[in-house]
PyMOL Python script that loads the backbone (N, CA, C, O; Angstrom):
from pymol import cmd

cmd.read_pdbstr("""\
ATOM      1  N   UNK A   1       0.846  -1.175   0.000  1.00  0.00           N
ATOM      2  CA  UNK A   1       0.000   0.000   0.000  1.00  0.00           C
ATOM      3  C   UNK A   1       0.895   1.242   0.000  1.00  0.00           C
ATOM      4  O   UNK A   1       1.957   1.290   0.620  1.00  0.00           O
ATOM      5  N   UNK A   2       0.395   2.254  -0.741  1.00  0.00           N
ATOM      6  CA  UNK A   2       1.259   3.784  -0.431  1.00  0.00           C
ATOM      7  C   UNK A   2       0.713   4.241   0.286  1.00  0.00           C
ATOM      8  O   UNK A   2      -0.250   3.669   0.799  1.00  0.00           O
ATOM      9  N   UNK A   3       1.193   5.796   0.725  1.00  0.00           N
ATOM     10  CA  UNK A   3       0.736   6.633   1.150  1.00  0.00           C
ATOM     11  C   UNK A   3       1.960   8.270   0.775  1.00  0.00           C
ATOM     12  O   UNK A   3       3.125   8.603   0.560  1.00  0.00           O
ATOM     13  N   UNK A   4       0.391   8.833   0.945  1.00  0.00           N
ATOM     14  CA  UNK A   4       1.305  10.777   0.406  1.00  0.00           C
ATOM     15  C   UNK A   4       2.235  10.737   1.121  1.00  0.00           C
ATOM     16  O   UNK A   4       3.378  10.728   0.665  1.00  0.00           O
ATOM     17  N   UNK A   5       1.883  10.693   2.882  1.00  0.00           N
ATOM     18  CA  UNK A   5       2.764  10.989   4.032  1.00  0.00           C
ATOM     19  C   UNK A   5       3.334  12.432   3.822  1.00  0.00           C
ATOM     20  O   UNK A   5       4.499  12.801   3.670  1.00  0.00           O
ATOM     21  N   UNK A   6       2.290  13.057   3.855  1.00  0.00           N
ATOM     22  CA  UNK A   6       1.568  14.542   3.978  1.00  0.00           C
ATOM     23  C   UNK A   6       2.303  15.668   2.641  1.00  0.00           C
ATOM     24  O   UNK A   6       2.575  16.862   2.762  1.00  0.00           O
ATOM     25  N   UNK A   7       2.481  14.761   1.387  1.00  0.00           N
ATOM     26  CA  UNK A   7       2.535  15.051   0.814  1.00  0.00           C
ATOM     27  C   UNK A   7       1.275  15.932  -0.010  1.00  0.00           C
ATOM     28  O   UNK A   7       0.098  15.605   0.140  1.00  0.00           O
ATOM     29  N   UNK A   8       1.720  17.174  -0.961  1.00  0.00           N
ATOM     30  CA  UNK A   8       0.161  17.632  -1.342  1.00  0.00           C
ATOM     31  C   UNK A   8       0.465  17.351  -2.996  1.00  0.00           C
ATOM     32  O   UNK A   8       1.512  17.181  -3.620  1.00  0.00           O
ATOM     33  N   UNK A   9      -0.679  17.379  -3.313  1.00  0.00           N
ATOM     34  CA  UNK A   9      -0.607  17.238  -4.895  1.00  0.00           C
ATOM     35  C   UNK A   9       0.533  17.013  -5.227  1.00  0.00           C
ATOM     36  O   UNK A   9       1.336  16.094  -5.394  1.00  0.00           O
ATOM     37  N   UNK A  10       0.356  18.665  -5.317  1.00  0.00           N
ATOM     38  CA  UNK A  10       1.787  19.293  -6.598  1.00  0.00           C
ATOM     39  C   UNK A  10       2.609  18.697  -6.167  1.00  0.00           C
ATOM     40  O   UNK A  10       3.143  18.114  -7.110  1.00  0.00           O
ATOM     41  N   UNK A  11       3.311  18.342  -4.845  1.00  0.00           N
ATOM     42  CA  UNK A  11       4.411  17.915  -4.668  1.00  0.00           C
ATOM     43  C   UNK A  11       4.426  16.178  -4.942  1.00  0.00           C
ATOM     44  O   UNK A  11       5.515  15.625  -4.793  1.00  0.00           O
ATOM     45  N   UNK A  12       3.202  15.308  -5.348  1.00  0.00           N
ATOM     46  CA  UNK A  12       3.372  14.580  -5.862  1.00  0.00           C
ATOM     47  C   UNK A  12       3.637  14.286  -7.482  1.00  0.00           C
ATOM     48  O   UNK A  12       4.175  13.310  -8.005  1.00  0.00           O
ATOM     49  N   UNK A  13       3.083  15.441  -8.067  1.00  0.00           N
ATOM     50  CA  UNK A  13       2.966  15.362  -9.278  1.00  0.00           C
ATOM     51  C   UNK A  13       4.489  15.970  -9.752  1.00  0.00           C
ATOM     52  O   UNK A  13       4.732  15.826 -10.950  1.00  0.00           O
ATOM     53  N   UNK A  14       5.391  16.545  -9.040  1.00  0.00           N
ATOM     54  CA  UNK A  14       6.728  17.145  -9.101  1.00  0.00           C
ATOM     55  C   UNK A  14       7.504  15.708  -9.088  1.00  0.00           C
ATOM     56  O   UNK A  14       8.037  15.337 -10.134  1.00  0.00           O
ATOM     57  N   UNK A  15       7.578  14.841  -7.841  1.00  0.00           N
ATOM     58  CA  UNK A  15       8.302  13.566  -7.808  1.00  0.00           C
ATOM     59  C   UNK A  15       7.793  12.945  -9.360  1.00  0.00           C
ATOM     60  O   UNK A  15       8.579  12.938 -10.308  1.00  0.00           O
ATOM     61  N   UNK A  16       6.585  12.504  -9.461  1.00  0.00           N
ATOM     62  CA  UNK A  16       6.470  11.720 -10.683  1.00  0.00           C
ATOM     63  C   UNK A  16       7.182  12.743 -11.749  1.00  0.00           C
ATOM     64  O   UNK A  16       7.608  12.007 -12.639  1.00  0.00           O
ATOM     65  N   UNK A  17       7.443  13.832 -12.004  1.00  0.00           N
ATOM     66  CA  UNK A  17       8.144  14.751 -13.142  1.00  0.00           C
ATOM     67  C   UNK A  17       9.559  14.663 -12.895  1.00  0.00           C
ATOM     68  O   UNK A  17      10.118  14.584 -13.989  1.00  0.00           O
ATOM     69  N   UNK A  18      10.389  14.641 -11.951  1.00  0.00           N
ATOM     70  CA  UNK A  18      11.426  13.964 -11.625  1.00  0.00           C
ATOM     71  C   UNK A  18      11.622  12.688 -11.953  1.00  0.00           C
ATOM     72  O   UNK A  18      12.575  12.339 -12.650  1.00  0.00           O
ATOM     73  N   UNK A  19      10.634  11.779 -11.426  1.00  0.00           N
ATOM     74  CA  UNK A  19      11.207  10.493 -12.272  1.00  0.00           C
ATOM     75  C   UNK A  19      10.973  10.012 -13.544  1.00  0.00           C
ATOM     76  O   UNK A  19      11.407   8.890 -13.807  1.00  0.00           O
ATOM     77  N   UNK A  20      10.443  10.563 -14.290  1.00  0.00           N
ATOM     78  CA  UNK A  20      10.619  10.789 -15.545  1.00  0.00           C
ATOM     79  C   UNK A  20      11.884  11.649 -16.173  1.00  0.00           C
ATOM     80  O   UNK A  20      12.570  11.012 -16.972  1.00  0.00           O
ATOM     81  N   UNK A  21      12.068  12.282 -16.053  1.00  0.00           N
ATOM     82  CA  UNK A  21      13.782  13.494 -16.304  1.00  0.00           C
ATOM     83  C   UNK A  21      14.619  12.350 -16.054  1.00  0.00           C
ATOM     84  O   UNK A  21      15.552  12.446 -16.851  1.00  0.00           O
ATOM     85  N   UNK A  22      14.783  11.119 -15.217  1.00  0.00           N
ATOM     86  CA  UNK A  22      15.778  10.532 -14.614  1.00  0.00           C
ATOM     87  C   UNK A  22      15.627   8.688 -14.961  1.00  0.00           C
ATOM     88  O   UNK A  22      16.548   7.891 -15.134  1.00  0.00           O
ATOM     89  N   UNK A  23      14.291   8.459 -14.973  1.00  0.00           N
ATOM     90  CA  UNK A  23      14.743   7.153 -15.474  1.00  0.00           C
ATOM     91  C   UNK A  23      13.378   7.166 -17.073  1.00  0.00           C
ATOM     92  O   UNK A  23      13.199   6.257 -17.883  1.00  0.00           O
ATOM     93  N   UNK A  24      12.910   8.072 -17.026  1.00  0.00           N
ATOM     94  CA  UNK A  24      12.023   7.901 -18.606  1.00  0.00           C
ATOM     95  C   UNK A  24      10.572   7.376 -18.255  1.00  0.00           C
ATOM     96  O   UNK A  24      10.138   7.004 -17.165  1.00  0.00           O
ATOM     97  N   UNK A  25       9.953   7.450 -19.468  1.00  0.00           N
ATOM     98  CA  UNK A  25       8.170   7.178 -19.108  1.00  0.00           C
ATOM     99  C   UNK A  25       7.933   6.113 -18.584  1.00  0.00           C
ATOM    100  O   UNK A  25       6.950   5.932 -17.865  1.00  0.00           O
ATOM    101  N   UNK A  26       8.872   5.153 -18.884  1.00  0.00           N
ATOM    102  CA  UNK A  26       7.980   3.920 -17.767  1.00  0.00           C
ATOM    103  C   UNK A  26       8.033   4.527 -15.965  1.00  0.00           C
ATOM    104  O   UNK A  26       7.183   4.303 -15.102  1.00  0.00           O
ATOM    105  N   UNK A  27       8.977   5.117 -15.860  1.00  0.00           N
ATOM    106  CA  UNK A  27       9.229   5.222 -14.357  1.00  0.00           C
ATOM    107  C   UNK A  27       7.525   6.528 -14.255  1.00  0.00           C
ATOM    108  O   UNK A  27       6.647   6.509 -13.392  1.00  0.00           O
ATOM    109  N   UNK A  28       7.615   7.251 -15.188  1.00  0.00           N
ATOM    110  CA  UNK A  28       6.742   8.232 -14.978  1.00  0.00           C
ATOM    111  C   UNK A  28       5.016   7.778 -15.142  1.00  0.00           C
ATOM    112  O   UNK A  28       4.151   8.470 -14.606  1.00  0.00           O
ATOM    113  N   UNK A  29       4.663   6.504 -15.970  1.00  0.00           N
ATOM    114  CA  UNK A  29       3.771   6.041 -16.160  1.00  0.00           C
ATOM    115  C   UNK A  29       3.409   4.959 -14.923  1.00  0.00           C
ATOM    116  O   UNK A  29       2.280   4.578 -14.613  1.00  0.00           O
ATOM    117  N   UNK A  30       4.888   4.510 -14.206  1.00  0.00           N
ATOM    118  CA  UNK A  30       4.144   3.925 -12.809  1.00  0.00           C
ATOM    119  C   UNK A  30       3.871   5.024 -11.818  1.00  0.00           C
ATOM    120  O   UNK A  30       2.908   4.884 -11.064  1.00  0.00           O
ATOM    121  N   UNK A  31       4.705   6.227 -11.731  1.00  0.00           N
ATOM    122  CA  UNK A  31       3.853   7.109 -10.530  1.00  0.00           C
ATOM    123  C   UNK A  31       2.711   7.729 -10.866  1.00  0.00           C
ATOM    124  O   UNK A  31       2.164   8.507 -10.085  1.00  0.00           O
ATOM    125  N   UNK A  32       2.271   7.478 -11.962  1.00  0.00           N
ATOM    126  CA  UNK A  32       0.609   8.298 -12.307  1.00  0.00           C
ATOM    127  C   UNK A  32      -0.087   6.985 -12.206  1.00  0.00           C
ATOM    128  O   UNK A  32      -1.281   7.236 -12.372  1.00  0.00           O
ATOM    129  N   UNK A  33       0.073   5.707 -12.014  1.00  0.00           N
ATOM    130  CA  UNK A  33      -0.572   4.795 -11.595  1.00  0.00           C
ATOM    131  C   UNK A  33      -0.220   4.398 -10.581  1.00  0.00           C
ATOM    132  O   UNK A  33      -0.410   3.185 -10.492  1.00  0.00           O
ATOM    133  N   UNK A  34       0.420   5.033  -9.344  1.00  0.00           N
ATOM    134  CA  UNK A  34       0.466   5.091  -8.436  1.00  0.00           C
ATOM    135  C   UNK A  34      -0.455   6.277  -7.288  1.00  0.00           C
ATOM    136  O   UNK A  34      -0.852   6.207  -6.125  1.00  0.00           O
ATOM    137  N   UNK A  35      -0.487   7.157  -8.207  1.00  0.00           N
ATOM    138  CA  UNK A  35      -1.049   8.534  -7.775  1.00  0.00           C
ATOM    139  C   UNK A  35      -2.493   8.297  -7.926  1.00  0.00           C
ATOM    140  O   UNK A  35      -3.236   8.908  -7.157  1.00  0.00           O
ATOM    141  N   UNK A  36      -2.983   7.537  -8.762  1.00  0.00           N
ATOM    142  CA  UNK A  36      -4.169   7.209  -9.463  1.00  0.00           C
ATOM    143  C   UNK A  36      -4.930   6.158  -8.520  1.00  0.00           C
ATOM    144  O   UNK A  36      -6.118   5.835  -8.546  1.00  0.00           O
ATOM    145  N   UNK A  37      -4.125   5.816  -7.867  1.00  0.00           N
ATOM    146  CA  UNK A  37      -4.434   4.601  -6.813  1.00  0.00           C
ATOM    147  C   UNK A  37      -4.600   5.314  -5.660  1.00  0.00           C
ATOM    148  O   UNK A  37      -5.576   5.119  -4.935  1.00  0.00           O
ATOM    149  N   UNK A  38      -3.475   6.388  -5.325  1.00  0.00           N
ATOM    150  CA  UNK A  38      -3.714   6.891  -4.038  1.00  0.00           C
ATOM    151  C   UNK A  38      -4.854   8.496  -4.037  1.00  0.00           C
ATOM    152  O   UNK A  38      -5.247   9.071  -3.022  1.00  0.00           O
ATOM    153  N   UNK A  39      -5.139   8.872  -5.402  1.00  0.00           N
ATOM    154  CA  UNK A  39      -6.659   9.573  -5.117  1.00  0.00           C
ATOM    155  C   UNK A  39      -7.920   8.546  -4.973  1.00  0.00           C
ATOM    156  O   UNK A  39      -8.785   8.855  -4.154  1.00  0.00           O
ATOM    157  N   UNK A  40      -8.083   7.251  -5.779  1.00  0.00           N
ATOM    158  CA  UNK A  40      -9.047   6.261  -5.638  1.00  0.00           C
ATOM    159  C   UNK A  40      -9.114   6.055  -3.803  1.00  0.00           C
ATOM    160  O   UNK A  40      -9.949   6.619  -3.097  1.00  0.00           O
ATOM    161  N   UNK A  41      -8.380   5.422  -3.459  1.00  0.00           N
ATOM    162  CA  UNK A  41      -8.253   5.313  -2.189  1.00  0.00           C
ATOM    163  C   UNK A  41      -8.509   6.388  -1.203  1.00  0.00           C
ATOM    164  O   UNK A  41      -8.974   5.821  -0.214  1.00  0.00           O
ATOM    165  N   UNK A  42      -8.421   7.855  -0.953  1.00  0.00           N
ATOM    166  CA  UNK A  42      -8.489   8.809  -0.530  1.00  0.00           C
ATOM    167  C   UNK A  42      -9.663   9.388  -1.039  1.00  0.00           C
ATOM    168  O   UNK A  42      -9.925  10.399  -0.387  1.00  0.00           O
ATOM    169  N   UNK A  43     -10.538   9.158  -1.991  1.00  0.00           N
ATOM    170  CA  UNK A  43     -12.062   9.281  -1.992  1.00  0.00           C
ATOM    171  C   UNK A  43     -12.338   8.557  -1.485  1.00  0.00           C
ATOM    172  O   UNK A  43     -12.863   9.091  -0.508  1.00  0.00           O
ATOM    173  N   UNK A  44     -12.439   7.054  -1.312  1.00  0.00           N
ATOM    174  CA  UNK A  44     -12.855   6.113  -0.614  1.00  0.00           C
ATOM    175  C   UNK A  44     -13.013   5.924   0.677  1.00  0.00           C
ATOM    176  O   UNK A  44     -13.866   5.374   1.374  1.00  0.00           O
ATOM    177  N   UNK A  45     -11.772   6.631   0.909  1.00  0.00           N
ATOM    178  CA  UNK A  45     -11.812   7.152   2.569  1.00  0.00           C
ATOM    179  C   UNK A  45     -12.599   8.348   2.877  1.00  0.00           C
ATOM    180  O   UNK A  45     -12.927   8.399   4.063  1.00  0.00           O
ATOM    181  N   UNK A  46     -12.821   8.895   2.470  1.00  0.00           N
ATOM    182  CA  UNK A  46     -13.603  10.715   2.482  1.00  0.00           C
ATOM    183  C   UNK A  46     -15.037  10.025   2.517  1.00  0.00           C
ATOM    184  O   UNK A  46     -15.892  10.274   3.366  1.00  0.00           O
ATOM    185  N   UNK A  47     -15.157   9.224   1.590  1.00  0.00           N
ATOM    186  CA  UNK A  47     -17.095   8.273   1.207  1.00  0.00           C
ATOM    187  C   UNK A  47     -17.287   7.913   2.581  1.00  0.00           C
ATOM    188  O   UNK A  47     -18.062   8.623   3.222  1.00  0.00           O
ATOM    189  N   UNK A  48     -16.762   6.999   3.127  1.00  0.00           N
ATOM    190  CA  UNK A  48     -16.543   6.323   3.981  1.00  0.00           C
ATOM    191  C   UNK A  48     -16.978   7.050   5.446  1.00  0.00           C
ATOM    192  O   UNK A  48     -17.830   6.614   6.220  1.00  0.00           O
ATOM    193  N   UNK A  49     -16.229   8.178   5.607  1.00  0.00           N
ATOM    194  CA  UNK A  49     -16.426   9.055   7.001  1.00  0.00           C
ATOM    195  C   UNK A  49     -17.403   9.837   6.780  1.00  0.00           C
ATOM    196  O   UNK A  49     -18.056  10.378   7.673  1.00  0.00           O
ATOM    197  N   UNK A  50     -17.592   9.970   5.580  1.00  0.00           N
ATOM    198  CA  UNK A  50     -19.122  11.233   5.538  1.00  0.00           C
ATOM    199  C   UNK A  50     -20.509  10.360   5.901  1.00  0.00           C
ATOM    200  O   UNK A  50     -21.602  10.925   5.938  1.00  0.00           O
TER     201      UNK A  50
END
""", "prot")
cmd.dss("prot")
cmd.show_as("cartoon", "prot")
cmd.util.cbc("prot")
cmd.orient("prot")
């Protein structure tokens, strides 16, 4: 499982733009399917408590 670990957006969407510059689109196509997992999950949790 991931987590932000109080990371905000942008500053996730900066790491995934970094790892792309450094190892290329596959590295950048797993952190947007990583990121993609951890907004799914973080609505789910928000559904959940409301």
């Amino acid at each position: 499982m991931f987590c932000r670990a109080g990371a905000s957006w942008e500053e996730m969407q900066t790491v995934i733009s970094l790892c792309f510059l450094f190892r290329g689109p596959p590295a950048a196509n797993r952190g947007a399917e990583i990121r993609g997992h951890l907004v799914k999950k973080e609505a789910e949790a928000k559904a959940m408590a409301a």
